[in-house]
N, C-alpha and C positions, 0 to 999 in steps of 0.2 A: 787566388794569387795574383792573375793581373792584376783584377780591379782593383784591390790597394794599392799595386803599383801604380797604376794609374792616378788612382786618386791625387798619392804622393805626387805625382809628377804635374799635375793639371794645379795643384793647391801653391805649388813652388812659382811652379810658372805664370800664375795669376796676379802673385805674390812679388813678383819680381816684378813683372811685366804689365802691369793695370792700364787696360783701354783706356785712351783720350781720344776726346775729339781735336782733329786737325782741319786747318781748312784747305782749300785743293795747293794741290802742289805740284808743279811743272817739269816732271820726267824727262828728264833726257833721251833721245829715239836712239836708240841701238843700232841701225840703221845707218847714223850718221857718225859712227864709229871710228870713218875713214879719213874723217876731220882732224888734219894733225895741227899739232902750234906752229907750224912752221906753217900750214896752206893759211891758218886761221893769219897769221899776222902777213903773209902777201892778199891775200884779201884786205886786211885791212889797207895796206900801200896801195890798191887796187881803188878804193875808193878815193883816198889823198891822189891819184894821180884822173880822177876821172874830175872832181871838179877843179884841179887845175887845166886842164884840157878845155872843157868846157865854156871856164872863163877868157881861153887863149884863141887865137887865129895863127898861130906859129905852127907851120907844117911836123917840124920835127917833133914838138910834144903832142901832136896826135898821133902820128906814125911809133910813138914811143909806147902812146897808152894801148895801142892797136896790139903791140908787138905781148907788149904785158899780159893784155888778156888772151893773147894767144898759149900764153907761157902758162899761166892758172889755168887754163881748160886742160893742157896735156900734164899738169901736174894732179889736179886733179882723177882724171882718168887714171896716171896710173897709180894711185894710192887706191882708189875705188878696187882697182885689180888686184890691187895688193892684198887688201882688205878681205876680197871674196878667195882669193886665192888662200888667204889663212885660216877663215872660218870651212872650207870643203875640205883643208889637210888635215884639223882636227875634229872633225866631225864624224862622230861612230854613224851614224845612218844619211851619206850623203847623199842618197836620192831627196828624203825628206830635207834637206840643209838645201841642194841645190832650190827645189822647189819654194823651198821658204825665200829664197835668194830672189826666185823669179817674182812671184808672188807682190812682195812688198813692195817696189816702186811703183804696181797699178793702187793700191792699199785694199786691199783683195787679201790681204796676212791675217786679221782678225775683224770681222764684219760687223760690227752689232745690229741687230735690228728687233727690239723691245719685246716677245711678246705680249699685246695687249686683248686681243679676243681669239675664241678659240671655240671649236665644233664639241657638241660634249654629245652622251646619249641623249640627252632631255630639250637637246637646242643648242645656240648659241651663247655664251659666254663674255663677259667683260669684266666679270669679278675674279683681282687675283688671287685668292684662295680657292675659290675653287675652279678657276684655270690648272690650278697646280693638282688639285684633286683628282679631276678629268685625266690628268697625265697620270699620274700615280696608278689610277683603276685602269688606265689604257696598257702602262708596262708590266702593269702585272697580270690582269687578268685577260689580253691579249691571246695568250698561248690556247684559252679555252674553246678560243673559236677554228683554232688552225686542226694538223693531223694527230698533237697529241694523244686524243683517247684513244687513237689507233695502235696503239704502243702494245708490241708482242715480244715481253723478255724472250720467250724461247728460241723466237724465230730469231732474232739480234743474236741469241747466243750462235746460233748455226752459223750464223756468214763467219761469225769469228772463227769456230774451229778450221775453216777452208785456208786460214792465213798459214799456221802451223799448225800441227796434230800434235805435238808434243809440247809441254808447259815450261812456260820460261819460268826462270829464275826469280827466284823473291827478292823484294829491294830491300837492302841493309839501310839499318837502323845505324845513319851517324852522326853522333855527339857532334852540336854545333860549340865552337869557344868565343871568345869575347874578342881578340881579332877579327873574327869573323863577321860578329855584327857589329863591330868600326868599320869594315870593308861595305858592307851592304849600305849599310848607314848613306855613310863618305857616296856612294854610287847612285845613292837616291836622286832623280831628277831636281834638281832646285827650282822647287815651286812654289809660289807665298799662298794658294788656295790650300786649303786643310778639310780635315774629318770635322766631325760633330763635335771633338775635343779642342779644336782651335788652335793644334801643334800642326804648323807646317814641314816640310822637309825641310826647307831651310831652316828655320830652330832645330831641328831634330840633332843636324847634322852639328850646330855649336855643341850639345854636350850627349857627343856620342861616346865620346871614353868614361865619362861618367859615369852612363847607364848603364855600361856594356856589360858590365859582372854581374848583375841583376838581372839584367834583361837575356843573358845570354842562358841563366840560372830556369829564368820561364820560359825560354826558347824550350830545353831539356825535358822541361816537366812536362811541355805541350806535345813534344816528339814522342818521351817512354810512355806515355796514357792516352794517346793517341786522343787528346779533345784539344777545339779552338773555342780560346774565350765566345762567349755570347756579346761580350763587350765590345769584342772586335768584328761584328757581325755589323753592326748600323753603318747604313751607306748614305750617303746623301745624293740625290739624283739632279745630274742637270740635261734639261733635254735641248740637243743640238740641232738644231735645224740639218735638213739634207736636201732636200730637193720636191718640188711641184709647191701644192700651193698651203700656206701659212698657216691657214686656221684648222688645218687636218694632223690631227696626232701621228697617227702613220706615218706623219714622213718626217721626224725629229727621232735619234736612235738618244737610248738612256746611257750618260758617263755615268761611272758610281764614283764619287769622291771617296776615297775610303782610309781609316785612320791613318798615318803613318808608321804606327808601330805596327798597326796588322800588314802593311806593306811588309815590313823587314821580317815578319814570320812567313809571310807568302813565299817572296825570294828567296828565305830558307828551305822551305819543302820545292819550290821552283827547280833550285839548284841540285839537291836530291833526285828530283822525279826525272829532271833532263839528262843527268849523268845516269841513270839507269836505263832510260830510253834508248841511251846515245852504245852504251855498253853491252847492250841486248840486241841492236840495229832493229828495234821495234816500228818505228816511225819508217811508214813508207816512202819512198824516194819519189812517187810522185806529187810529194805534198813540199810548195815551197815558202810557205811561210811560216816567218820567226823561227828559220831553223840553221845553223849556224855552216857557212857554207852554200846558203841557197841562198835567193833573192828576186825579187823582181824581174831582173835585167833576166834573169838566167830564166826563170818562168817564161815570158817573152820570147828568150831567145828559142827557146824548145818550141814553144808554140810555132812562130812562123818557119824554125827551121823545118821541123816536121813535116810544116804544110807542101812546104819551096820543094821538100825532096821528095814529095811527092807526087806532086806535078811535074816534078823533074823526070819521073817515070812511069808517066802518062797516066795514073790512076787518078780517080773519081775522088775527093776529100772534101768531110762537110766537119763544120766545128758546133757542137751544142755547147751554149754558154748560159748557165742555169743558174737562176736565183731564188734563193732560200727566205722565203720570210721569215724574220726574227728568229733566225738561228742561233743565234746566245740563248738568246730567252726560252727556247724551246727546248731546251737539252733537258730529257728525263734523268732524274738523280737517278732512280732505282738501277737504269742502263747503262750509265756511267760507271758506276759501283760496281758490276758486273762486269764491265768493261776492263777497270782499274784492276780488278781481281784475277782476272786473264791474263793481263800483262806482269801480274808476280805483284801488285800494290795488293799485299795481305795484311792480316793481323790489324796489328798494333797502328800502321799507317793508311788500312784501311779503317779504321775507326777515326782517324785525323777526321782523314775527307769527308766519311760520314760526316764528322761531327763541322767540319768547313763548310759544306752544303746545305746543311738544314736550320730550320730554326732562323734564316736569317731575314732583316729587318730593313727596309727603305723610306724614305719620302724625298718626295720631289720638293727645289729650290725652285724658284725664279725671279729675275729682277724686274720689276716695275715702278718707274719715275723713281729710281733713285735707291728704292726698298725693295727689301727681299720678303717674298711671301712662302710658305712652305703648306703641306699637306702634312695630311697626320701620318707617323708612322702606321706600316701595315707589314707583312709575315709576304717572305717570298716564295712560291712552295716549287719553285723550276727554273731552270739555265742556270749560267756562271758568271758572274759578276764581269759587264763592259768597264772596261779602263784598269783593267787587273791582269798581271802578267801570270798570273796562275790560272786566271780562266780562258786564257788564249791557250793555252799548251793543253788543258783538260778538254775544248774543247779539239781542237787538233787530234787528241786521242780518241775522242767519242766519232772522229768522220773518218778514222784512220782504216777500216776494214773497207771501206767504201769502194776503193782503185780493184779488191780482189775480184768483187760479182762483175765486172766487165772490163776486164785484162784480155781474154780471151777475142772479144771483137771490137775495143776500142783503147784508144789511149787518154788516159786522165790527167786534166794539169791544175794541180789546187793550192790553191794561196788561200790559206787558212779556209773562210765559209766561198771562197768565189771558186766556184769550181768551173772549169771551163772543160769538153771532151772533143778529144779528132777521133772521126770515122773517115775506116780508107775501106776503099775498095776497089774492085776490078771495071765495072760498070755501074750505070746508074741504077738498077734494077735491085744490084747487090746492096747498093749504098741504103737505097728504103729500109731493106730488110734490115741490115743492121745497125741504123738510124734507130728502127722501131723497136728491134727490140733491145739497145740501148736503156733507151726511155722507159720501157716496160721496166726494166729490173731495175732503173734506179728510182724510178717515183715509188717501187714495191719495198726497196731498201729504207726510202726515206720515210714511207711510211710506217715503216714496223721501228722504226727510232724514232718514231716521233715530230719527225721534222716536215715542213710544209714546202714543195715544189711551186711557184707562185708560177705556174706555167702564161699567165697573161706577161710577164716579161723575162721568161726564158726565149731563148731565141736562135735559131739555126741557121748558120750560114754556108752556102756551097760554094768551096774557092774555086774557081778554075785561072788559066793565065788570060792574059787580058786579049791575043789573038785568036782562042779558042773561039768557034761560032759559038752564041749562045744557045742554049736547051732550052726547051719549056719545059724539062718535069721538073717541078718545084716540091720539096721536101715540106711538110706537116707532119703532126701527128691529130691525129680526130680531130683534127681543124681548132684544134686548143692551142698550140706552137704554132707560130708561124715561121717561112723564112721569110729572111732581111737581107741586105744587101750593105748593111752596115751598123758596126755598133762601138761600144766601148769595152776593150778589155787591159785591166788593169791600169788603168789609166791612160790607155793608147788607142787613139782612133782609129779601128781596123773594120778594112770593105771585102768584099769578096777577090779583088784582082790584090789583095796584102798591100793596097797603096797606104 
């Protein structure tokens, strides 16, 4: 049933719509937003009054042009304020808004830098096909080398039953309507990159009342049979640089581009899965991201108040700030499923997600001198699609038991995969002990899910305030952790004195 929809849809719009080539064309920067007709035409009197000036030795027409461009700097300024002041009132996520804000006058907002060679198993690289191959075999078959095969359904099922002993509620199966998917639609970020089909969100969104009785028709049929097209399974991969050095895959994380009509069936079961969540109180409170009501700011704040009111009361306090190699990538389907199945996703909607999870299809994009090279498609067989608002909440459910194995001797604060932990205690003696065994039940947790503790940069910090003598006992674990005395969390430079 999609795929003739689709077909239909991709035949129309090729039909309407036939590629041309254009040649470059000069974009206006958004950026310079703040440029009204009114600054643009004293700018222009701003020039008329500079080479008369220039041509003159008359003191008043310099004091005149003096005074002018004092008038354009402060007019300026506050239209620029105007400006930023309008884009953070209507901004759904103004940290990211602010930071986009900060960002863009160094031009630090969108980086390019080519990849052209690249570390592969067999050597180095400078052919872009298989640059892009290298990457494809890196994000997919990555997980083979981490804790994966360590993966003990039974043992995953036990830390769940500790959550509650009693089985929650099964999620209702509800009929989506064709408002609905104008709504989804209409709410799709506006962005001219596309699927493998060549419909961006912005076309999408011109003939969304169009499609909407049809599409809303295969929304239904996808719900009551609980399958997702195979069609909307192909992703296209682009790998984003993150940090150390260039020609090493590891440090580029995989976006999936992925269709836009599979987007607005994601957001459909999204919205489903999160009102059931939210109506169960399933999702642990110490977990702050993409959860509606939490945030960053509020992550943070819990972290250092935590810390402040604990030296406030002369106890001992160390922070474990633990990072997860490719933890998208790593999520076991089978413990997922299990997972979904515990929290009341049965039946009909457990066969969705089956059928969402498996079977599904990548290659990697990238641009070189101008052109894009791709890898061959290849079969994904683990994690949850990055750049997908369905596999941020799947995953979020698959780390959600995690806070219960050490509530008892530590406090958890998790933003999505960054999990950061306070240990308090009375003494430093005590602080070891429960430091270690910490560490013990969570690298044992993360192993029996499958997931990999990259303990070369997890890292343990012990706050004290800043007149306290210092101690030499210095917190490890088998000399695999070390402590630091400073790091980054969530975005925020933090030392041991919370400077």
């Amino acid at each position: 049933m999609f795929k003739n929809f689709q077909d239909i849809l991709i035949r129309n719009f090729d039909n309407s719509f036939p590629l041309i080539a254009t040649g470059n064309r000069c974009y206006s920067n958004k950026s310079n937003n703040w440029i009204t007709n009114g600054i643009k035409i004293l700018c222009k009197r701003k020039r008329e009054s500079y080479l008369l000036q220039r041509n003159s030795n008359n003191p008043q027409v310099i004091k005149f042009y003096n005074k002018y461009c004092s008038i354009l700097k402060k007019s300026n300024h506050r239209s620029k304020k105007m400006q930023i002041r309008h884009q953070i009132h209507h901004s759904n996520n103004i940290m990211k808004t602010t930071w986009n804000i900060i960002k863009d006058p160094t031009g630090s907002s969108h980086p390019y830098n080519p990849i052209t060679k690249m570390n592969t198993d067999t050597g180095s690289t400078a052919i872009p096909d298989e640059i892009g191959k290298a990457f494809n075999d890196f994000f997919i078959h990555v997980v083979e080398n981490s804790d994966s095969k360590h993966v003990d359904i039974n043992k995953s099922k036990e830390s769940l039953t500790k959550i509650n002993n009693g089985e929650y509620t099964e999620m209702k199966v509800i009929p989506i309507t064709e408002n609905e998917v104008i709504n989804i639609i209409l709410t799709l970020k506006t962005k001219k990159l596309s699927g493998y089909d060549g419909i961006s969100n912005m076309i999408l969104k011109y003939f969304a009342k169009i499609i909407s009785k049809p599409f809303s028709h295969i929304c239904n049929f996808s719900l009551t049979n609980g399958i997702f097209s195979d069609r909307c399974k192909y992703a296209l991969v682009l790998p984003v640089y993150k940090k150390g050095e260039r020609t090493n895959r590891s440090n580029y994380r995989p976006i999936s581009l992925l269709l836009s009509l599979s987007k607005v069936l994601e957001i459909m079961m999204f919205n489903r899965l999160n009102q059931h969540l939210n109506s169960n109180r399933i999702i642990v409170s110490e977990q702050y991201g993409f959860r509606r009501g939490k945030s960053i700011d509020k992550a943070i704040y819990l972290l250092t108040n935590t810390i402040l009111s604990s030296l406030n009361k002369k106890q001992v306090i160390a922070g474990l700030f633990c990072d997860l190699s490719k933890a998208f990538d790593s999520v076991n389907h089978s413990v997922l499923l299990q997972k979904l199945y515990y929290y009341g996703v049965r039946d009909t909607y457990r066969s969705w997600f089956k059928s969402y999870l498996t079977n599904r299809q990548q290659k990697v994009i990238i641009t070189i001198n101008g052109g894009n090279h791709s890898s061959n498609w290849e079969t994904v067989t683990s994690g949850v699609p990055q750049g997908s608002i369905l596999g941020l909440l799947l995953f979020i459910i698959y780390i959600n038991d995690l806070p219960h194995i050490i509530q008892q001797f530590a406090k958890p604060v998790i933003y999505a995969d960054d999990t950061s932990i306070l240990i308090q205690a009375t003494n430093i003696m005590e602080l070891h002990v429960k430091v270690t065994d910490t560490i013990h039940h969570i690298k044992e947790w993360f192993l029996v899910n499958g997931l990999t503790l990259n303990l070369d940069k997890t890292n343990i910090i012990k706050f004290s305030p800043q007149k306290r003598k210092e101690e030499h006992n210095h917190l490890s674990y088998l000399n695999a952790i070390k402590e630091t005395d400073s790091l980054k969390f969530l975005g925020l430079e933090l030392d041991k004195f919370l400077n």
